[in-house]
ZAMARGU-4260 file (C-alpha; in steps of 0.2 Angstrom, whole numbers, plus 5000, padded with zeros to 4 digits):
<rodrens>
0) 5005/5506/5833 | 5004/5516/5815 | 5019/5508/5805 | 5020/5523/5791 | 5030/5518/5780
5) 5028/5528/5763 | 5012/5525/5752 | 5004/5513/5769 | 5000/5515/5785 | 4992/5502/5797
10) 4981/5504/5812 | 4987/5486/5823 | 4981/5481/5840 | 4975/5465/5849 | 4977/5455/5833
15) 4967/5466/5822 | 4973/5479/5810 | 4966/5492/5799 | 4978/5492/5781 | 4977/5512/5772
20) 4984/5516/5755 | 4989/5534/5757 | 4997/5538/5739 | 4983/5549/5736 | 4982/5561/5727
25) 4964/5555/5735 | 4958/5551/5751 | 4966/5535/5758 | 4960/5520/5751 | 4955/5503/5763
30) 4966/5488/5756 | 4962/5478/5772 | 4954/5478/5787 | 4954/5462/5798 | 4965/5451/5805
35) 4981/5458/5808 | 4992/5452/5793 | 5007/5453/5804 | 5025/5465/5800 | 5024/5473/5785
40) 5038/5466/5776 | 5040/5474/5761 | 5026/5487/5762 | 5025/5489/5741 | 5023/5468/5742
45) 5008/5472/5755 | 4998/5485/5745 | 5003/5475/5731 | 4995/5460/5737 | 4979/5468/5745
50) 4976/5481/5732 | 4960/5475/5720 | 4961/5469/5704 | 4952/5477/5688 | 4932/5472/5684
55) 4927/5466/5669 | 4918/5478/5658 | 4919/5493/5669 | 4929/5505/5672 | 4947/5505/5667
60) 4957/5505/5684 | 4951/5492/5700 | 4938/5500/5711 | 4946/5506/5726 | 4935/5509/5742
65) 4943/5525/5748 | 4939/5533/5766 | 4923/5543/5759 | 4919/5533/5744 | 4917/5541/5727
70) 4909/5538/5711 | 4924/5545/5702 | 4936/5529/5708 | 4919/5517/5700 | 4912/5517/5716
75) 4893/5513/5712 | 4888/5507/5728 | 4881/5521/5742 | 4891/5535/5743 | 4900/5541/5758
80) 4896/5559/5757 | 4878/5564/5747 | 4871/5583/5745 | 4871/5597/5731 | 4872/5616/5731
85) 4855/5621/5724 | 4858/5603/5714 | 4876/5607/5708 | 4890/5597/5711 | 4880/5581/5717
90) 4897/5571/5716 | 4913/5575/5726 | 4931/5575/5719 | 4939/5574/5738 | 4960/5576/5737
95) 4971/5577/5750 | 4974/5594/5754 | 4987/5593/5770 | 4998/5578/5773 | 4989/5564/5783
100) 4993/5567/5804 | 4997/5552/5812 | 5000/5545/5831 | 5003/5527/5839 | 4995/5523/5852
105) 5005/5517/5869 | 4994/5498/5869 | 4991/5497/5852 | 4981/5504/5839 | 4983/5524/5835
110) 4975/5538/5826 | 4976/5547/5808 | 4966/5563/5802 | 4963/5566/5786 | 4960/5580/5778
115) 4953/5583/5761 | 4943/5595/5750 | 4935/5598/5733 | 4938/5616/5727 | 4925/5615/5715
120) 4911/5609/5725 | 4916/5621/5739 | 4918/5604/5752 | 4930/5600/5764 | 4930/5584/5774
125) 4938/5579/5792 | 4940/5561/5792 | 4949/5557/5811 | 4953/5537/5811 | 4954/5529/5829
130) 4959/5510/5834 | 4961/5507/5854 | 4970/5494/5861 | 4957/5481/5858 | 4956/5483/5840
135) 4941/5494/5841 | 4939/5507/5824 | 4926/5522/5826 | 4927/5534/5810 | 4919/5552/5810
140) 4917/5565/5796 | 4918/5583/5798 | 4908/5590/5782 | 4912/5610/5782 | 4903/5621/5767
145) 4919/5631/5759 | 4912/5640/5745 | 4896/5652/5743 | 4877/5647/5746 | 4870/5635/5756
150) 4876/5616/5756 | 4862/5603/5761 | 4869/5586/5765 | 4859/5573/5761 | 4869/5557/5769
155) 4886/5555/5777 | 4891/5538/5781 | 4906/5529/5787 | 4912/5512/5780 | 4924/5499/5779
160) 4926/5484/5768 | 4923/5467/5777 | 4933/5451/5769 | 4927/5441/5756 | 4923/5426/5767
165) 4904/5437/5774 | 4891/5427/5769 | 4879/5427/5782 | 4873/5445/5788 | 4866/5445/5807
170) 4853/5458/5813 | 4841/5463/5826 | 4824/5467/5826 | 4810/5468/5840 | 4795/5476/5852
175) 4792/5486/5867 | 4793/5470/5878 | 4803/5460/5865 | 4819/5470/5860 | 4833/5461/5850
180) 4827/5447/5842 | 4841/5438/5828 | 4836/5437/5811 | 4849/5429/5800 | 4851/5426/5781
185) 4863/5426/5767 | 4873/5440/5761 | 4869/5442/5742 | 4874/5456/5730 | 4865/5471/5734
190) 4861/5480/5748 | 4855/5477/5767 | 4850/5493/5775 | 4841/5493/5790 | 4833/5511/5793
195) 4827/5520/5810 | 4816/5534/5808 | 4807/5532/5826 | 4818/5550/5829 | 4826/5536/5844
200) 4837/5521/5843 | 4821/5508/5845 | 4816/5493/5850 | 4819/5486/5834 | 4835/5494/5833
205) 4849/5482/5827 | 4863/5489/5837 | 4879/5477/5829 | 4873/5472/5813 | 4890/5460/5808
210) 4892/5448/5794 | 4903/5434/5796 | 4910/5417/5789 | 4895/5401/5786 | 4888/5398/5802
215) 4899/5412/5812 | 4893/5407/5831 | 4898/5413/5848 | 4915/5404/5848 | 4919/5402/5829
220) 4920/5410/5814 | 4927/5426/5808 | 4914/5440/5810 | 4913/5460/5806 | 4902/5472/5815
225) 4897/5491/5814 | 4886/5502/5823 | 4882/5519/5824 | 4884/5528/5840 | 4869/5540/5837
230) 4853/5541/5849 | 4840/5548/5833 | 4837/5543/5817 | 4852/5531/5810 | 4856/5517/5798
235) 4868/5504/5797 | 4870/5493/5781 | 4879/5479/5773 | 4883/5480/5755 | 4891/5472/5741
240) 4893/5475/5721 | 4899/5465/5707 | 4916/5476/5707 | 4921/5474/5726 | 4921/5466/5739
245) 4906/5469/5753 | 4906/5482/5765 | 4898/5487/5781 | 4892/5507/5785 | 4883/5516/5796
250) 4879/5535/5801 | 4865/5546/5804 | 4849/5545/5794 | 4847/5564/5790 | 4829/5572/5784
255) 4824/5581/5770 | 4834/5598/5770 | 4839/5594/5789 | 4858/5598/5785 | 4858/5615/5775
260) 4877/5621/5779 | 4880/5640/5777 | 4897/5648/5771 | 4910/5641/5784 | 4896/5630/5794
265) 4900/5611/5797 | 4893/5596/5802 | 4901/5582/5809 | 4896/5564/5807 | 4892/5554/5826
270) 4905/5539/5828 | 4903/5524/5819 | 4912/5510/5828 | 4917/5495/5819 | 4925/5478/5825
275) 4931/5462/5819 | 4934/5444/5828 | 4941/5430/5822 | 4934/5422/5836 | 4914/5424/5834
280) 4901/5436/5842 | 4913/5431/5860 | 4926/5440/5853 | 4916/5455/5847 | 4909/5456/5864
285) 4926/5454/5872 | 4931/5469/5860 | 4919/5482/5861 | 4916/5479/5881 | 4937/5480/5884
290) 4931/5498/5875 | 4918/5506/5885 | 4926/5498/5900 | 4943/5512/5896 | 4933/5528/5897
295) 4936/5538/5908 | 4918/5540/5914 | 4915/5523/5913 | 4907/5519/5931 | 4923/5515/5943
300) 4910/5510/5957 | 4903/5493/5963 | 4887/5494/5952 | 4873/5499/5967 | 4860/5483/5968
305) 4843/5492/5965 | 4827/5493/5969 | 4812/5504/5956 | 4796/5504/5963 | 4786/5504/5950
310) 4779/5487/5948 | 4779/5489/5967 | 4767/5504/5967 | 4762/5508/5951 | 4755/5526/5952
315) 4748/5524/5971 | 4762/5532/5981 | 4758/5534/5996 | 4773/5538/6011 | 4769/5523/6021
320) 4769/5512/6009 | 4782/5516/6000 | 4790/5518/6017 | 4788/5503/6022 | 4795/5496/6004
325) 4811/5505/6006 | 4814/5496/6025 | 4810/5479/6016 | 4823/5485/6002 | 4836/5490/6016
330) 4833/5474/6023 | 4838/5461/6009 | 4852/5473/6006 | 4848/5486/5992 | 4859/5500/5989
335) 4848/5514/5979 | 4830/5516/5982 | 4821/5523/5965 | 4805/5531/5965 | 4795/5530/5947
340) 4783/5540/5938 | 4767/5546/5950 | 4776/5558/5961 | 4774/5575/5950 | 4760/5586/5949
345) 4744/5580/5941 | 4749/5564/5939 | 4736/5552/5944 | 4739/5541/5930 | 4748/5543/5912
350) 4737/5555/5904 | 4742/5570/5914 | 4756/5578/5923 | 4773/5576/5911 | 4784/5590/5909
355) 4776/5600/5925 | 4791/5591/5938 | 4786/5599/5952 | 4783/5588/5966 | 4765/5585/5969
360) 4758/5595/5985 | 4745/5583/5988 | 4751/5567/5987 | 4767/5575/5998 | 4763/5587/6007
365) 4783/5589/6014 | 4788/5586/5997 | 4799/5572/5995 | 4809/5575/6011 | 4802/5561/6023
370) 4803/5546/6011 | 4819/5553/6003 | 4826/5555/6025 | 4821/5539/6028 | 4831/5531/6013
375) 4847/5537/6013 | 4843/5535/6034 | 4842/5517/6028 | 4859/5517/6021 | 4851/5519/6001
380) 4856/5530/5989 | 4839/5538/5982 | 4835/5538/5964 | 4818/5552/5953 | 4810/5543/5937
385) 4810/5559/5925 | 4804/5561/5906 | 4809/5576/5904 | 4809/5576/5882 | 4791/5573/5885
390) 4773/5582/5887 | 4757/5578/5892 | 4742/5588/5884 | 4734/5589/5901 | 4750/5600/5907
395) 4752/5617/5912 | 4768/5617/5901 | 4757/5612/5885 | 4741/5622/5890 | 4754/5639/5892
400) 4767/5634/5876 | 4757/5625/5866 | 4771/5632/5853 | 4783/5621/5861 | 4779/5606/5854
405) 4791/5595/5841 | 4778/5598/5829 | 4770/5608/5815 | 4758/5624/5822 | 4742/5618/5819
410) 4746/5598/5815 | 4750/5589/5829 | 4760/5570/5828 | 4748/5556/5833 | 4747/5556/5851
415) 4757/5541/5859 | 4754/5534/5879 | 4744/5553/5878 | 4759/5560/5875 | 4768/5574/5863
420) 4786/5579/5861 | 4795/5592/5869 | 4804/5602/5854 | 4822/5604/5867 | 4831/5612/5853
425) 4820/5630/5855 | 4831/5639/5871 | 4817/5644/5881 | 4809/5626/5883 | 4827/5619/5886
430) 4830/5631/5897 | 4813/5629/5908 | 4816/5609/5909 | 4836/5610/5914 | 4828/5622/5927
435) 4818/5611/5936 | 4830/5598/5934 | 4843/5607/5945 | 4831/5612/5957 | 4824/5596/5959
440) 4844/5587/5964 | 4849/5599/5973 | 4833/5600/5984 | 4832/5584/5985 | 4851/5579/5984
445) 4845/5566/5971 | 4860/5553/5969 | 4853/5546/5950 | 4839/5549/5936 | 4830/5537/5929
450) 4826/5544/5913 | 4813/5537/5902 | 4807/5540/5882 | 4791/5533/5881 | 4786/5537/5862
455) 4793/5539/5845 | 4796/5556/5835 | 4785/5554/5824 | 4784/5571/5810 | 4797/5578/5821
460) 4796/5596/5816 | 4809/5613/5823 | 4805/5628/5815 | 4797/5621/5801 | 4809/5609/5798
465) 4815/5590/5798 | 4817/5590/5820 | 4827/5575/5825 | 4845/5578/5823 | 4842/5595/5832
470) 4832/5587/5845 | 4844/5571/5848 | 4860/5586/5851 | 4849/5595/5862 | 4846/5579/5872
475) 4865/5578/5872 | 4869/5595/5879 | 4855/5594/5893 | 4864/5576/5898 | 4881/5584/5898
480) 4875/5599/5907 | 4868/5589/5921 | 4882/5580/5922 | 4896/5594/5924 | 4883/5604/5936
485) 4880/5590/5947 | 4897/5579/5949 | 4891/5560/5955 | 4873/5560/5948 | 4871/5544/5939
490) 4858/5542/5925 | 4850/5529/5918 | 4844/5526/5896 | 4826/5522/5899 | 4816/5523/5883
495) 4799/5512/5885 | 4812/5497/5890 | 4827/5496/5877 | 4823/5508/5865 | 4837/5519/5868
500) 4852/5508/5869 | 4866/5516/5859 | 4885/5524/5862 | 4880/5539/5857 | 4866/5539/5875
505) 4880/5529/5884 | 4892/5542/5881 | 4881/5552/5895 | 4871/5540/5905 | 4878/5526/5917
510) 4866/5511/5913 | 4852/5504/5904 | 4836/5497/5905 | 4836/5485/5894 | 4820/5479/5893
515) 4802/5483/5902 | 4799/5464/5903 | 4804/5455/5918 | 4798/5439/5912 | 4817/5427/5916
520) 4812/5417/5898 | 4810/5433/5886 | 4823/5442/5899 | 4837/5428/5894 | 4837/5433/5876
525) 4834/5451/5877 | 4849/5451/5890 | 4860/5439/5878 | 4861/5450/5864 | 4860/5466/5872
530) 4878/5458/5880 | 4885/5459/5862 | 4884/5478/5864 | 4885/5483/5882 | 4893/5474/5895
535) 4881/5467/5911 | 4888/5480/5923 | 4878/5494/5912 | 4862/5483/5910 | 4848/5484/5923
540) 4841/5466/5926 | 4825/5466/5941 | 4818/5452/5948 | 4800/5453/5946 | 4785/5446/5954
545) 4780/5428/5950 | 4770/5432/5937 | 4777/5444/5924 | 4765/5459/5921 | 4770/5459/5903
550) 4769/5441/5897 | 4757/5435/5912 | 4771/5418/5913 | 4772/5412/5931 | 4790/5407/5936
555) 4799/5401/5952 | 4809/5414/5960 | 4824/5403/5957 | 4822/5406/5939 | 4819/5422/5941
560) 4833/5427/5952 | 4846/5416/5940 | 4843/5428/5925 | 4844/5444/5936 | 4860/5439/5942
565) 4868/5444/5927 | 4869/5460/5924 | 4867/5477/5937 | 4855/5467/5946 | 4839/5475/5955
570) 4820/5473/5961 | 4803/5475/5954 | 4794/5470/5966 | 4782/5474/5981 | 4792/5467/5995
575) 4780/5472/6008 | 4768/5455/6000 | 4783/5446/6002 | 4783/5430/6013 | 4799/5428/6027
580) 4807/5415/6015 | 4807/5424/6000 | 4816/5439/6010 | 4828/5427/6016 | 4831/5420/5998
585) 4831/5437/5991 | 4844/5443/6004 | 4856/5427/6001 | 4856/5432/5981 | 4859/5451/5985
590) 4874/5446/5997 | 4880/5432/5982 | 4878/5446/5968 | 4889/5458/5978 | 4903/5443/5983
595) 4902/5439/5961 | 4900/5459/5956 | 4917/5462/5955 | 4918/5446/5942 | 4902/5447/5935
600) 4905/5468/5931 | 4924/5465/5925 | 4926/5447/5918 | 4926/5442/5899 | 4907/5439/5895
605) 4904/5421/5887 | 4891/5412/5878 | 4891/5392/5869 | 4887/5387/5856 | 4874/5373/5863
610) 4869/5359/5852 | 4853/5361/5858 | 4844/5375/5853 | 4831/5371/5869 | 4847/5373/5882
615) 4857/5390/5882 | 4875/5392/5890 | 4883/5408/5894 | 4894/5415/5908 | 4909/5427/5914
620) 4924/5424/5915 | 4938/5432/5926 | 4955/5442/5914 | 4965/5430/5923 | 4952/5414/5919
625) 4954/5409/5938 | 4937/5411/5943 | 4921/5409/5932 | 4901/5407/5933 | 4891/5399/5922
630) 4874/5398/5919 | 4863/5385/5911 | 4847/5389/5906 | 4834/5376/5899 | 4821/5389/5889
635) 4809/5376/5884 | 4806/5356/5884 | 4820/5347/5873 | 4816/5334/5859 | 4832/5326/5866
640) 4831/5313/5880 | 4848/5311/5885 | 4856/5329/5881 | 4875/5330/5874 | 4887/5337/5886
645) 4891/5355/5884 | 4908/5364/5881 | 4911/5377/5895 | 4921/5389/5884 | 4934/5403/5888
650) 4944/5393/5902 | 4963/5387/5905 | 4966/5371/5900 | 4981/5371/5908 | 4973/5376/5927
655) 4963/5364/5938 | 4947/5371/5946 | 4938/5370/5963 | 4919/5368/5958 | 4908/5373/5971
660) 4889/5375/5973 | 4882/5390/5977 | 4864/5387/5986 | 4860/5406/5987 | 4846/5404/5974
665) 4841/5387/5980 | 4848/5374/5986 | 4848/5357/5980 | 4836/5345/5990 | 4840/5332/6000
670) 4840/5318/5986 | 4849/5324/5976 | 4869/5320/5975 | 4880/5333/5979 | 4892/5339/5967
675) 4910/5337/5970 | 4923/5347/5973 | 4939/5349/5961 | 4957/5347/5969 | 4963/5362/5960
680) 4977/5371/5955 | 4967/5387/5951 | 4958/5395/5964 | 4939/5394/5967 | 4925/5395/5956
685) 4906/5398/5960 | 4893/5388/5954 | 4874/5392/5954 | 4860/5382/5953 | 4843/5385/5954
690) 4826/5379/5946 | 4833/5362/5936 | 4829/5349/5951 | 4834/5334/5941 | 4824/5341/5926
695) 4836/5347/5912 | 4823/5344/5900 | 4812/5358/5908 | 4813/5375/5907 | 4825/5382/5922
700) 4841/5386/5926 | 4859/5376/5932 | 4874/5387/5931 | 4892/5377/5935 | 4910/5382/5934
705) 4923/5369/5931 | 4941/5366/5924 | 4953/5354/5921 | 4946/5337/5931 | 4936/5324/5929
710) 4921/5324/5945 | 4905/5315/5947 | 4893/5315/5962 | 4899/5309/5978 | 4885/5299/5980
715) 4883/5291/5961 | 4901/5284/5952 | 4905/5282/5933 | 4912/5265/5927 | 4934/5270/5922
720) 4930/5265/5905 | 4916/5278/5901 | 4930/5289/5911 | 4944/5285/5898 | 4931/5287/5882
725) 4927/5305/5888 | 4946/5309/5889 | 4951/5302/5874 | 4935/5309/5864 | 4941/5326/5873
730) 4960/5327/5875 | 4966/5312/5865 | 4977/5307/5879 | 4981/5292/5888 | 4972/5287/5904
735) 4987/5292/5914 | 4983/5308/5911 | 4967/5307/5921 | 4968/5312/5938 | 4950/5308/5945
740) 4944/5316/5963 | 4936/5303/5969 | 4941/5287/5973 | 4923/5280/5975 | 4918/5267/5963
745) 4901/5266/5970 | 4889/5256/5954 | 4874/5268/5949 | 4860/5261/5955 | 4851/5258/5937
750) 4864/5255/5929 | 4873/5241/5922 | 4890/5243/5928 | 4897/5252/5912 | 4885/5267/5910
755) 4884/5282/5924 | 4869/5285/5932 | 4855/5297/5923 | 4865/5308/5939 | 4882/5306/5939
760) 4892/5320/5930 | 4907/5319/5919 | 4920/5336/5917 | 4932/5337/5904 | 4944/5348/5896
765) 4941/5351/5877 | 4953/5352/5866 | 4948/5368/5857 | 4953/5384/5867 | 4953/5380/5884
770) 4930/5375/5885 | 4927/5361/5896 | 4915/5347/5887 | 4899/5344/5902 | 4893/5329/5904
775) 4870/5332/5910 | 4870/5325/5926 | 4849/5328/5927 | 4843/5318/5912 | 4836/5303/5921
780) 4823/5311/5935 | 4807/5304/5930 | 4797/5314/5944 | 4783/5324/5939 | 4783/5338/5925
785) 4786/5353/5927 | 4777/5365/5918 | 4783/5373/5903 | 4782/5390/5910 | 4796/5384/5923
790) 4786/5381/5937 | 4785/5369/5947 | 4776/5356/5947 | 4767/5345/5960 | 4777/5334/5968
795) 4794/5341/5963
</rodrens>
């Protein structure tokens, strides 16, 4: 809701709340924005309280941080709004020139636009404010030129302040292979900008950069994050100055003279979304996924499993091969059948052949038409790998409109994978690429795009100009065309791997590719913090072959299918070189992914905060917390020999659970213990387990669900007084309160009596927010080693 009471008005939902002092005659200033402070009592007593006090030595009034921040309040930090008229008016007076138009929303949360000008600069500003239900804030500008001459915008930004508790700042940086790698470190005076001027979002992209309390983790901590909903060039900073408190921002990173607005021309700012938790990065997460997960076109459908044949086939296509892939596919029950690049004229290899996507007349004779019969014969939806911002040199586009190239006649950008840019933004070559576009789905009654971006915009030039803003909207329209024209198409962000992950590109496409690694070990952290952003169900994860073709790692299929579990899950593979039991294993985790798809593509994503940084924890867990999976995941050897017991965060402490094993991935062998099962008052809970065999002190995987209940294996007991010391170390309550589902009181067979076995398993509630503490049952195998690529090793 928007209480507007007088000189305030406050954006509230889900615990959040955005506080704006609308006395004016300015722009609305920011007092708070943060946890919700609850009902406003008196509202002078609020802005009284949250209002900031005067600095020393500066100027003589507090520093306000008004919507579109301005030197004239003593705002010396980066200005919302930067530009000139022919170097005039480099400084904006902004006042309120209609009253401010307000709405609450039904859930929560609401909407104000703000509108403002400075006569004398000949500027008028559009500021539209939103907070959904889930206490999610996006900002835009609208920057319109009301006097004469040109206006050139430098910068536009949209920014919030963050509390005065940020001191730690959170970013990302990366690689083709290697996207989204945390940096942390302190929050000092000053500014922390992070730039992209790839002309694309990048690998090295932050994505959220958020600052947050000391020590802000997945489950604790209050934490702030912002980012900019923009495919091209953008920026996203953090900032703080001796007069006021930090702040975050973000917005597009605009060129020289890029902007040059004429009499009556606008330009309007992309979203900037900010969100706060007072919960960690878990509640961020939960936030912005409850976000994307209320479009509209948000995908309604079970996420189709997949299968893209291009570390199948690489460029070889051939019809029978790629025939007899798709019945493989069909068989361990894939739903979409994707062909990659190689199919298009001239295109033997990547030198040749892009922007010419004509189908190539002799490597298919027919056309597509037999392979794409024979899938959707099969039951599989059939998928085209396209790139269409892109050119070879050696194409019959480039050879005939060398002029269209995002470039300077006469100065070409270095080449990159032998390829230029395709300047979209000129009519006729937009034109000429949505044209073969549409003939190629509607001949082909293509069912999804894999669209791929396989270089920077480097000296991005349109019509002798800074190129990438017009380039990035032309992207946009050619997307939304598509779209309208051809209602069910799905499309995929493929950009070199995750290079293109963004709201701006999910605004139009229906999945991305997060990563071209499908090595499990790098795929684990790639896929953990691209879950901060974007929810599994819109993040492609493949099982590869054994042995990655980016890293060169060998790892068991167990591991490998564990971490493709989590996500929209897929193949990469040649499954005609498959063996009959790794068809069968294959086929038992598709038909697992499908049973969990619903939970996995609709729960509440959570990750713990393990002791040990070696081991990772992180699961789903279902709106109504009756169901969960979890996943354990030992990324390299340990330094500890017995491990602590983990904390299975975000269930009821007030529900019992059913633990069961799931055996899809691998099942246990013989001599190992089975786990027990839960009496429970909740319903059932999967468990996978794959790749740990006794070994929690090597790389591999052991996912388990569990509630509120003690269990130990059948096979292996736990002497009652270790019980009780659990309990009390996790509830504080009295032994009477343990209901234990076994009654076996069988002694471990090296132990003394008053220690578990190195395999028995203790589950208990924690106190804190309904996590369960773990205790390792797979510390005491002493069998051979496994390597530390996650393999097995002899004998195991």
């Amino acid at each position: 809701m928007i209480p507007y009471h007088r000189d305030l008005a406050v954006l509230a939902a889900a615990g959040s709340a955005l506080v704006l002092d609308t006395s004016g005659p300015g722009l609305p200033a920011v007092l708070h924005w943060g946890a919700d402070p609850g009902g406003l009592g008196d509202p002078e007593e609020l802005r009284l309280a949250l209002s900031p006090g005067w600095p020393v030595a500066s100027v003589d009034q507090p520093v306000r941080l008004r919507l579109v921040p301005q030197q004239a309040d003593g705002w010396t930090g980066r200005p919302g709004i930067s530009g000139h008229r022919d170097g005039a008016h480099p400084h904006l007076r902004l006042e309120l020139t209609e009253p401010i138009s307000h709405a609450e929303g039904e859930a929560g949360g609401g909407r104000a636009v703000i509108l403002a000008a400075d006569p004398v600069a000949g500027v008028s500003v559009r500021t539209e404010v939103e907070m959904d239900p889930f206490g999610v804030v996006r900002i835009r500008h609208t920057i319109g030129n009301a006097g004469p001459g040109v206006l050139t915008l430098d910068g536009a930004a949209c920014l919030l302040p963050v509390g005065e508790q940020a001191t730690e700042v959170l970013d990302f940086t990366g690689r083709w292979a290697n996207e989204r790698r945390p940096q942390r470190r302190p929050l000092h005076h000053g500014l922390t900008l992070r730039e992209s001027r790839r002309g694309r979002t990048g690998h090295d992209a932050t994505g959220l950069l958020a600052v947050g309390q000391p020590g802000f983790g997945f489950r604790h901590g209050q934490v702030w994050a912002v980012h900019t909903a923009w495919s091209g060039n953008h920026l996203h900073y953090a900032e703080r100055v001796p007069e006021h408190g930090p702040v975050l921002g973000g917005g597009e990173l605009l060129g020289p003279g890029e902007i040059r607005l004429a009499p009556q021309q606008t330009y309007r700012t992309p979203w900037t979304y900010f969100a706060w938790s007072g919960t960690g990065l878990d509640g961020l997460s939960e936030r912005l996924h409850r976000h994307l997960r209320a479009r509209p076109g948000h995908p309604r459908t079970p996420r189709p499993v997949t299968l893209n044949t291009w570390e199948a086939v690489y460029f070889d296509h051939r019809l029978d091969t790629l025939t007899d892939l798709a019945e493989r596919a069909a068989q361990v029950g894939v739903e979409r059948f994707v062909l990659d690049d190689g199919w298009f004229t001239g295109r033997g290899d990547d030198t040749a052949g892009l922007g010419d996507w004509t189908v190539d007349p002799h490597l298919w004779p027919d056309g597509l038409h037999p392979l794409v019969d024979r899938v959707k014969a099969l039951g599989m939806q059939f998928g085209l790998w396209v790139e269409p911002e892109m050119v070879n040199p050696d194409s019959d586009l480039a050879r005939t409109h060398p002029d269209w190239l995002l470039t300077a006649p006469g100065r070409p950008a270095p080449a990159a994978r032998h390829q230029q840019v395709l300047d979209l933004a000129r009519p006729e070559a937009y034109a000429h690429i949505a044209g073969q576009l549409h003939t190629l789905i509607d001949e082909y009654g293509i069912d999804y795009l894999k669209w791929d971006h396989n270089r920077d915009l480097l000296e991005a030039v349109h019509h002798g100009g800074a190129g990438v803003h017009a380039q990035t909207a032309a992207v946009y329209r050619l997307l939304d065309e598509l779209r309208e024209r051809h209602p069910g198409l799905e499309i995929e962000s493929c950009s070199s791997g995750g290079a293109r992950i963004d709201y701006g590109i999910l605004e139009r496409t229906d999945r991305i590719w997060a990563s071209d690694t499908n090595d499990p070990l790098e795929r684990q952290q790639i896929q953990r913090w691209t879950g901060l952003l974007v929810p599994p169900e819109l993040v492609g994860c493949h099982v590869g072959e054994a042995t990655a073709h980016t890293t060169g790692r060998t790892t068991a299929l167990s591991t490998r299918l564990a971490t493709a579990l989590f996500g929209h899950a897929g193949i990469e593979w040649d499954l005609t070189r498959c063996p009959d039991d790794e068809l069968e294993q294959l086929g038992a985790w598709v038909r697992l992914h499908k049973r969990l798809r619903p939970l996995l593509h609709g729960g509440i994503t959570v990750r713990g905060d393990h002791p040990d940084s070696a081991a990772w924890l992180h699961g789903v867990v279902a709106e109504d917390r009756r169901h969960a999976v979890f996943n354990l995941v030992q990324l390299t050897a340990s330094t500890e020999s017995v491990p602590g017991r983990l904390r299975l965060p975000g269930l009821d402490p007030e529900l019992t659970y059913t633990v069961t094993v799931r055996t899809e991935i691998r099942p246990p062998p013989r001599s190992e213990p089975a786990v027990a099962q839960l009496t429970a008052a909740g319903r059932m809970l999967s468990i996978t387990w794959a790749d740990f065999r006794g070994r929690s002190r090597w790389p591999g995987f052991w996912t388990c669900v569990t509630g509120r209940a003690a269990c130990r294996p059948a096979r292996y007991g736990a002497a009652p007084a270790l019980l009780d010391s659990f309990w009390t170390l996790a509830r504080g309550r009295p032994r009477a309160a343990l209901k234990p589902v076994l009654s076996t009181r069988e002694r471990a067979p090296h132990g003394s009596g008053h220690a578990p076995s190195p395999n028995s398993a203790v589950l208990l509630p924690d106190a804190r927010a309904g996590d369960l503490l773990l205790g390792d049952p797979y510390t005491g195998h002493q069998g051979p080693a496994s390597r530390v690529d996650g393999t097995d090793g002899p004998g195991c």
